[in-house]
C-alpha positions in Angstrom: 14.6 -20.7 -9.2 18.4 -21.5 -8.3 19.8 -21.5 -4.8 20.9 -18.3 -4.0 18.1 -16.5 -6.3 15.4 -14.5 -4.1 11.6 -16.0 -4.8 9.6 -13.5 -6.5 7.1 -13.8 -3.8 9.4 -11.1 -2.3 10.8 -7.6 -3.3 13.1 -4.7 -1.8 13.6 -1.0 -2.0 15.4 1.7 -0.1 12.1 3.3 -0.1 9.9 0.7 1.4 10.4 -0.3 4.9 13.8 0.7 5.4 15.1 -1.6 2.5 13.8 -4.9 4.3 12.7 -8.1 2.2 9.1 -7.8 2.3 6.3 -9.6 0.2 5.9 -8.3 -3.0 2.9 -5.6 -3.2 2.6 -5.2 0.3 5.0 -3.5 3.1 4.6 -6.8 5.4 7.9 -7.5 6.4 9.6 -11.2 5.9 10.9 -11.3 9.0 7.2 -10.9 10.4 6.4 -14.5 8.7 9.4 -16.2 10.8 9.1 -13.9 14.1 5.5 -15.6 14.0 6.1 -18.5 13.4 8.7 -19.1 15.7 6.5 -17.7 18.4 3.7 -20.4 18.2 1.5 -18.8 14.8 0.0 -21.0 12.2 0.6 -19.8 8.8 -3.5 -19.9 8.7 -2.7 -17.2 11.4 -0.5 -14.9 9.6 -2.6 -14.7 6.7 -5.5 -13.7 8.9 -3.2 -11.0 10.8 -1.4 -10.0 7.4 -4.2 -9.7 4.6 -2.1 -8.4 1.9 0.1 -11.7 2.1 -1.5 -14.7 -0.4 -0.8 -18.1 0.8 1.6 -19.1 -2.0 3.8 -16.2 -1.2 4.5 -17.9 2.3 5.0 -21.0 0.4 7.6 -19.6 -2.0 9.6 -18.2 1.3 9.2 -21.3 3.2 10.0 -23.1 0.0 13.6 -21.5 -0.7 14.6 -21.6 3.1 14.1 -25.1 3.2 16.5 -25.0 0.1 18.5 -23.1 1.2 19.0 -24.7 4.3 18.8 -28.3 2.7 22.1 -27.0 -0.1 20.0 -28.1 -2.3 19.5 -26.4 -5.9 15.7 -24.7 -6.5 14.4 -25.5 -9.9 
């Protein structure tokens, strides 16, 4: 994956969620991942509150933000 590219751990429609990035197959919001985190949660944590969410999906999301935030290409 490039920087800039979306991970595929992730997907959005008008008709899911209000258009939100959410994991892919489920309707857990992104957003819900970082609003956790930030407030204290272990990512052990969110997958126990969000189910649907696999571990390497988080990863992929953590993954590119780092990236993202570091400038520095994804491969």
């Amino acid at each position: 994956m490039n920087q800039g590219e979306k991970p595929d751990a992730v997907e959005r429609s008008p008709d899911k969620v209000s258009g939100v990035w959410v994991f892919r197959r489920t309707r857990v919001p992104v957003s819900a991942l970082f609003e956790n985190l930030r407030d204290g949660a272990t990512v052990e944590q969110f997958l126990d509150w969000f189910p649907g969410v696999q571990r390497t999906q988080v990863e992929a999301v953590l993954d590119y933000e780092l990236a993202t935030l570091a400038g520095t290409p994804r491969q």
